[in-house]
N, C-alpha and C positions, 0 to 999 in steps of 0.2 A: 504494500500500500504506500502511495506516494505520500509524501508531508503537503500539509496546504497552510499556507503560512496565512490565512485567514483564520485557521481554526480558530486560532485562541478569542480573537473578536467575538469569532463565532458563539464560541462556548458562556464569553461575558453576556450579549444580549440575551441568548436565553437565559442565564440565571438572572438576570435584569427582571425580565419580564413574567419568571415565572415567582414571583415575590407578591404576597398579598398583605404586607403591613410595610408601614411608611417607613420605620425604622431599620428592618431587614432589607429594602428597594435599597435605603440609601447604604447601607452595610454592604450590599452588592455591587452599589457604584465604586465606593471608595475600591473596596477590592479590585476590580476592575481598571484602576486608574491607578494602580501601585506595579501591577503586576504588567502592565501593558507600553506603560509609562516609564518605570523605575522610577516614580514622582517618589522624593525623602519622607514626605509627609500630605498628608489631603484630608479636607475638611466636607461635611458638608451643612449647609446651616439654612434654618426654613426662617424666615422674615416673620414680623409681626409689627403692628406699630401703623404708622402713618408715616412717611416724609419729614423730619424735623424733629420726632419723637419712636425712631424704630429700633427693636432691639432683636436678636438673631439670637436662636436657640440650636445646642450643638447636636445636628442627630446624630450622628458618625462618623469617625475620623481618628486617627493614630496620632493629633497631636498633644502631648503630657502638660503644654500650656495651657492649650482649652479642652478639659474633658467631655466627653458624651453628657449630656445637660445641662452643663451651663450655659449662661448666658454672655453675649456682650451686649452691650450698651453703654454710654448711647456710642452707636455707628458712625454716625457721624462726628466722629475724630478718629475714623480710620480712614484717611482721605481716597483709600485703593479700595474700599469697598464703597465708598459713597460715589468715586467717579462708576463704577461698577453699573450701581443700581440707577443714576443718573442717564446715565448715557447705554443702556442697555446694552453693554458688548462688551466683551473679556477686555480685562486690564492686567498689564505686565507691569511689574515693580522689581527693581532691582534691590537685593539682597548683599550681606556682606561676603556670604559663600556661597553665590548662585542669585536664584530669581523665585518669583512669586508668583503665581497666576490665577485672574481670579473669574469666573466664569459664571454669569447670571443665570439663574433656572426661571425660566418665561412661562409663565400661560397666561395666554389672550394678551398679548400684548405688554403683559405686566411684571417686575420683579417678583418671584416669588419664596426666592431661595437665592445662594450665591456656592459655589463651589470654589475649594480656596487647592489648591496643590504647589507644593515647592520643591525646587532640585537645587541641584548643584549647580549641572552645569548650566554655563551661560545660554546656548541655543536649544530651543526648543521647537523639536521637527514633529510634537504630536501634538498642534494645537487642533488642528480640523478632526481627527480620531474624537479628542477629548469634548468637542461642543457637538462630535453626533453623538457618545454616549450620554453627555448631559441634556441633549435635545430626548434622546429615549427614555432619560429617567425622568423625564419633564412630564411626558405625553403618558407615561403609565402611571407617577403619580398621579393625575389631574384626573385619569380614571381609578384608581383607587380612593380619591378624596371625594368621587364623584358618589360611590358606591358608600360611604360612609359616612353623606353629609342628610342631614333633614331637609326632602327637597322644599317647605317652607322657611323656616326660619337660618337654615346653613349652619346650623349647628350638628354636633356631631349627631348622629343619631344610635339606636339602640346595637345595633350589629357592633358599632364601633366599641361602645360601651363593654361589650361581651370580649370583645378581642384583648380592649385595653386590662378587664379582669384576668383572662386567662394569662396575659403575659405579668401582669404586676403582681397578684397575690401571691405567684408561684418560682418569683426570681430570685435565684439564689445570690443576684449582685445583691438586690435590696436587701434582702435579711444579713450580707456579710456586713454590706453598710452601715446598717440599722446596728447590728452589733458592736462595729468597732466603733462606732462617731456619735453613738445614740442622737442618730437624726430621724425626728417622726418620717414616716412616708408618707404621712397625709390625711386627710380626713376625707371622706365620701357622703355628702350631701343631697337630699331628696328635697323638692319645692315643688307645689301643688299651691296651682293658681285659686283662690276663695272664690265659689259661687259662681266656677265658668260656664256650668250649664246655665244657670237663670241669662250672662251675657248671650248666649247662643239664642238661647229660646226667646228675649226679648229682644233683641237688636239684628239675630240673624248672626249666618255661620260668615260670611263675608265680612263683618264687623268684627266677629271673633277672633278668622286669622287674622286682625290688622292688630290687635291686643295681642295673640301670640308673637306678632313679629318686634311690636316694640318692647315685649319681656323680653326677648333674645337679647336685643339690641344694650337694653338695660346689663343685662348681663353683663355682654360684651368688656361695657363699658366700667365696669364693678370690679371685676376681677382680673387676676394676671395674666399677664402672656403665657404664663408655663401652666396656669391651670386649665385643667381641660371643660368642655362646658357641654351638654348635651340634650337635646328632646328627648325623653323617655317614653313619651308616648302622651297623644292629648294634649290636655293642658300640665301636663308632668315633665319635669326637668330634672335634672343632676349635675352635678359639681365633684370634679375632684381637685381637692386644694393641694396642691402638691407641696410636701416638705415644708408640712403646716402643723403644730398639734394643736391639741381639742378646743385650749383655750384662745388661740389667735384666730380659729376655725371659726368659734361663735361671735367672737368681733367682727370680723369678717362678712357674716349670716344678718349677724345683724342691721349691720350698718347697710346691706343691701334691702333686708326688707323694709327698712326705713324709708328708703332710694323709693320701693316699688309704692310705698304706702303714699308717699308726698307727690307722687307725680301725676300729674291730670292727664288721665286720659278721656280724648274727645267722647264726648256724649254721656259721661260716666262723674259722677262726682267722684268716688276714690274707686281703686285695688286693692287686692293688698296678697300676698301669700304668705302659706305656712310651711315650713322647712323643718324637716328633721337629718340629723347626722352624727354618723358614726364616725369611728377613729380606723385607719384601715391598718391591718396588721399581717403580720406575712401567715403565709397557710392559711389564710381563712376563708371557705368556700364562699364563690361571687353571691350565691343565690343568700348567704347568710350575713354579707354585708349590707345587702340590699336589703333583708329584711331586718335587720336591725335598723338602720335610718328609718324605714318606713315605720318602725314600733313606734321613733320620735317623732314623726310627721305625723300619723294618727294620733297620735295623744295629742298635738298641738290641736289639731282637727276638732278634735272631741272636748275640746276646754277653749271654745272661744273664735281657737283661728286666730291668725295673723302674728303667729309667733314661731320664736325660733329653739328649740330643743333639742338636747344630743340624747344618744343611746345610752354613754358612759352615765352620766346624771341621773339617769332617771330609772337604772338597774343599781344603782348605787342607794335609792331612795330621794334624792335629790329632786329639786326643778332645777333646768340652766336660766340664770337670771339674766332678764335685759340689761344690758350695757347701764349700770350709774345704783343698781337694783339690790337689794340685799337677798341672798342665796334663801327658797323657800326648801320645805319637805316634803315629801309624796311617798309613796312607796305606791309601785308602779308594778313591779312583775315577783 
């Protein structure tokens, strides 16, 4: 059998494409751009942010300055990723021992990611190689992002939620982490919009999605770039606060339902929703996180509504008090 000195391209696009989470696509890029390349180092980082206010989260890459999730910001004072995302086309920067290159990941026209790889040496004879594999991780992200967004509101939706459970409860990075650094993993939050059917049934379902779209929105706008944000279904949502514990969790909770309670929506004097959440911990079955947040979401439901309570609290006998509030008692389960 003759060699075909394509193969190995070969070999990279399909395992590109045969990738169904955003983290392993990019894990297949970099690999692919190490191996193809002899690139020293490669990044690959998804955008968030606005223009003027963007920040870049690391999804994969061999560099020990910036690990797989952290973040930078702000971007703009790396002036080779701002000329990047500015001018939508690879920018070369020269290095003390080589060069730097840095390659925009497009859909529709728009930054949506940047690819960072460095070498040694001075020329670089696989730029056109490098912007079709980043053109191929572009086009099967955008369908993977596609397949896992809320086609209303563009939040994540429930599949995603399931994926992000099986990889996180069950990661042995998180639990080494968790052990050596005692860093929470986070907290998982349920929100159930108050009284959505009576908006439906009085105002009509067409008014309704316009209320779903500006809770997203709200959202959006509430919480971080690194937490994840999701429809659950209906008027039901989720939160995962990442590298957050319980008590920063319900500041956090709170101070959003606050956000949802004060804000007018057209034709409606107030909203308001009720949120329960748990603390999320390694090995704990998805279906058992979930229904622990929901034990605190229903008890908020069943007292009132428009409040925010965790699972820890109120298996403990506790209430979680509002932000300024003195700590009540329950005994609850």
């Amino acid at each position: 059998m003759s060699f075909n000195p394509d193969q190995p391209l070969l070999d990279a696009v399909v395992k590109l494409t045969s990738q169904r989470e955003l983290e392993s696509l990019a894990e297949s890029l970099i690999g692919a751009i190490i191996s193809l390349t002899g690139a020293t180092s490669a990044s690959v980082y998804e955008l968030g942010g606005e223009l003027g206010h963007l920040s870049a989260k690391v999804l994969a890459g061999n560099n020990s300055q910036e690990p797989v999730g952290s973040h930078i910001t702000p971007l703009e004072s790396r002036p080779g990723l701002r000329a990047c995302i500015e001018g939508l086309h690879t920018v070369t920067l020269p290095l003390e021992n080589g060069h730097q290159i840095i390659h925009p990941v497009l859909e529709q026209g728009s930054v949506v990611g940047l690819v960072v790889r460095e070498h040694h040496r001075a020329y670089d004879q696989h730029g056109a190689l490098v912007d079709a594999l980043v053109a191929v991780y572009a086009n099967h992200q955008s369908l993977l992002n596609h397949q896992q967004r809320d086609g209303l509101t563009g939040l994540y939706n429930r599949v995603a939620l399931q994926n992000w459970m099986g990889k996180a409860l069950h990661s042995e990075e998180n639990i080494e982490r968790r052990a050596s650094d005692d860093v929470p993993l986070g907290c998982f939050a349920m929100l159930d919009i108050d009284f959505f059917k009576r908006i439906n049934d009085s105002r009509g379902h067409l008014y309704g999605d316009e209320v779903l779209l500006v809770f997203a929105d709200l959202m959006r706008e509430s919480f971080r770039f690194n937490d994840l944000l999701f429809r659950y279904g209906g008027e039901e949502f989720a939160a995962v606060l990442s590298d957050t514990d319980l008590d920063t969790a319900l500041v956090v909770l709170e101070r959003f339902r606050e956000t949802v309670a004060q804000y007018k929506f057209a034709q409606l004097n107030q909203m308001t929703v009720t949120i329960g959440v748990a603390q999320v911990t390694p090995q704990l079955a998805p279906d058992m996180l979930v229904d622990r947040a929901d034990k605190a979401l229903y008890y908020g439901k069943h007292h009132g509504r428009n409040q925010v309570h965790a699972y820890e609290w109120l298996d403990q006998g506790r209430i979680a008090p509002t932000v300024g509030d003195q700590m009540q008692s329950y005994k609850l389960f």
